[in-house]
N, C-alpha and C positions, 0 to 999 in steps of 0.2 A: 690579428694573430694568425702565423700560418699555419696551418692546418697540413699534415703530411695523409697525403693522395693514399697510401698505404704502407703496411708493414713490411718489415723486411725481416725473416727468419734468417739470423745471425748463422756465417758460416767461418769465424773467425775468432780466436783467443790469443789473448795478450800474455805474454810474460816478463818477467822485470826479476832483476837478482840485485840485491842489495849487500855494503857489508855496513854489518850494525856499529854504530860506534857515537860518541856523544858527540854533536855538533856545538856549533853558533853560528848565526846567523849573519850574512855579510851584505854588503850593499845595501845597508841599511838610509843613507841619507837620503833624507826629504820624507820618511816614514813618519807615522805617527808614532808615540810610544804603545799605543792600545796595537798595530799595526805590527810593531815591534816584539811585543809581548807576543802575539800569536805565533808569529813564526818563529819565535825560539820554542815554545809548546810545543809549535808541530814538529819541529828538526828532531828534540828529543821525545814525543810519545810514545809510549812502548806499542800500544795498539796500531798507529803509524807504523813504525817498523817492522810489525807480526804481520801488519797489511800488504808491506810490499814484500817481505819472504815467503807470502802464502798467494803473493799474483794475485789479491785480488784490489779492485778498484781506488777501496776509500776504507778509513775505520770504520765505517757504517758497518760493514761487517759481521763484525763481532758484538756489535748490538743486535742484531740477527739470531746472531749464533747463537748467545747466551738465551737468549729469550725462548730459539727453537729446542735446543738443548732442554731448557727446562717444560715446556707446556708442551713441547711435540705437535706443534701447528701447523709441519709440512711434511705431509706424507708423500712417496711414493704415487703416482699415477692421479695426486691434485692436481685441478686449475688453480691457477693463482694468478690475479692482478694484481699488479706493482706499480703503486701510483707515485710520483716523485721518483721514478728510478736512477735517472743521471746522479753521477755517473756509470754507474751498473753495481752496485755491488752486492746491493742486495737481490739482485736478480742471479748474478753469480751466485748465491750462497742457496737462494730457488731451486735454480738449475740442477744443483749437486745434491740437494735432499728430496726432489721429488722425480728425481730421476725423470727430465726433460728430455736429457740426448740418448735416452734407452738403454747407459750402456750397462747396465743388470737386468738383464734378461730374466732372468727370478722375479722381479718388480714390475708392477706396469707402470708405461710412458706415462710423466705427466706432462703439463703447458702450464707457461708462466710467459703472461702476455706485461708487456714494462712499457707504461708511458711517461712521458715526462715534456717538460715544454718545451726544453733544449734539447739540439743535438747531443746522441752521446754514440760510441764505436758499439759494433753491432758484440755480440754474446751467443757463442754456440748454444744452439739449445731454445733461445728466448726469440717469443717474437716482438721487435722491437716498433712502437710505435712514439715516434719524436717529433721534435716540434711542433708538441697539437697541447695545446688547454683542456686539461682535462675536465676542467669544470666546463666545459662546452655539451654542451646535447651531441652534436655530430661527434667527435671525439668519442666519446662513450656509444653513441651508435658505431663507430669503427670499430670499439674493443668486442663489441657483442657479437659484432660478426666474423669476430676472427675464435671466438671462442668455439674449441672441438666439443665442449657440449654446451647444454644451453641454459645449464647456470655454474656459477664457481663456487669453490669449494674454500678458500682462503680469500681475503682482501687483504694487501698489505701497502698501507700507505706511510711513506716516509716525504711529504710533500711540506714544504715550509717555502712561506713568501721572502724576499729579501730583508734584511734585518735593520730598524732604521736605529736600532739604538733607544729609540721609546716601548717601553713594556709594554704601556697597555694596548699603542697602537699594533705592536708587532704579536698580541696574544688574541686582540680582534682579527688581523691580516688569516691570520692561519687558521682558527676555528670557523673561518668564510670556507679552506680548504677542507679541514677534517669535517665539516656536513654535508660540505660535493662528496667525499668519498663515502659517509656513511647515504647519503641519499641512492648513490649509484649503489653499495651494499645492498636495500630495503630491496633493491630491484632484481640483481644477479645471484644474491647468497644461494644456496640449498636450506633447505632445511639443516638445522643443526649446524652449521656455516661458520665461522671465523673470521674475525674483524681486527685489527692492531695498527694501530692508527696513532703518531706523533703528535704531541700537540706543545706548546708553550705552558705553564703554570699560569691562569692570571681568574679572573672574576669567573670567567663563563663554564670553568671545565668542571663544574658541579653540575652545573645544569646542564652539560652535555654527557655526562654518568649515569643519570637520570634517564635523558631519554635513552640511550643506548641498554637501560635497564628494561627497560619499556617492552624492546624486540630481543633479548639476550639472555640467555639464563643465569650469566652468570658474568660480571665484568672485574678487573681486575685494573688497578693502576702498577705498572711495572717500569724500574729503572734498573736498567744492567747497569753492572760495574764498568763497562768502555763507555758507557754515558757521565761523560764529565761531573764532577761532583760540585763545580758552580753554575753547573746551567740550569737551567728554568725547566728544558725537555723532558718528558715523560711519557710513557704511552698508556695507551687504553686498550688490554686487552677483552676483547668482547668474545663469547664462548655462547654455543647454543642456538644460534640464531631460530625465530621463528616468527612467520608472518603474520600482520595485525591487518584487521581490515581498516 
């Protein structure tokens, strides 16, 4: 797995204008119909479209936004690690609530450090750390050293494995992820700290509420309305953090 040598503090933002209007989908031959199906989903999702008139990355977005909107889990002058970040979106939406690029002087600067295992284009504001596995010890020994203090204040993982089409494998694949990122949590939180972490529905996510109850005061299962209404996804908001020996 390559591991990138180091980060790179994004000095570049994307823009895209779109005009709205209902598609369909073309060049469809040789697709599958499940293939088929998605991309007409995506041509017309509204969240999709709100996504490319508000410039930012992915719908991911606004599953961000709903969630911050309601718990208020990024403040102004936080750390925040962003695990699964590619393509950026939710580091985008970081950037903008905790005031990363300073540009409100009123608030203090925060950091939102974004890894993820692929390439993705750099984000004013974020220090982007790509192509590295974050479930690697070196990898999370790079994020720790790029942190401006020396714990964080937010974890925010939207990391999910390739999708094989089998449940249960694909609800084991990802709770292998969401315990890297709560492991790496037990280590960097603050006291009193914030966790919100994706995971798939399937046998184990009771027993990962559990432990997550263990070090948390207070955990929460949340699905925003731009979280599709037949997928499996859901998150675990964790609240309160505090350490165990």
């Amino acid at each position: 797995m390559l591991l990138a040598s180091f980060s790179r503090v994004c000095t570049r933002r994307f823009h895209r204008t779109t005009t709205v209007f209902k598609k369909s989908p073309t060049d469809l031959k040789g697709r599958s119909k499940s293939s088929q199906e998605w991309l007409s989903r995506q041509l017309n999702d509204p969240y999709v479209k709100r996504a490319q008139m508000g410039n930012y990355r992915a719908r991911s977005a606004f599953k961000l936004i709903e969630i911050d909107d309601k718990y208020a889990i990024l403040r102004p002058g936080s750390v925040v690690i962003d695990c699964g970040a590619a393509p950026g979106a939710w580091t985008q939406v970081t950037v903008e609530r905790i005031n990363a690029e300073g540009k409100d002087a009123s608030h203090s600067k925060g950091q939102v450090i974004s890894v993820d295992l692929k390439y993705f284009q750099p984000i004013n504001g974020a220090v982007i750390i790509d192509q590295s596995d974050f479930t690697l010890e070196s990898t999370q020994k790079l994020i720790f050293e790029q942190m401006q203090k020396n714990q964080a204040d937010v974890i925010i993982s939207d990391m999910a494995p390739n999708a094989s089409g089998m449940h249960a494998m694909d609800h084991e694949n990802i709770m292998v992820l969401c315990q890297a990122a709560f492991g790496f949590a037990k280590q960097v939180l603050r006291n009193n700290g914030i966790f919100l972490c994706k995971l798939w529905e399937g046998g184990q996510s009771g027993k990962f509420k559990k432990d997550l109850a263990k070090t948390f005061k207070t955990v929460k299962i949340v699905k925003p309305d731009s979280s599709r209404k037949d997928s499996a996804e859901m998150f675990f908001l964790a609240r309160g953090f505090h350490r165990t020996v």
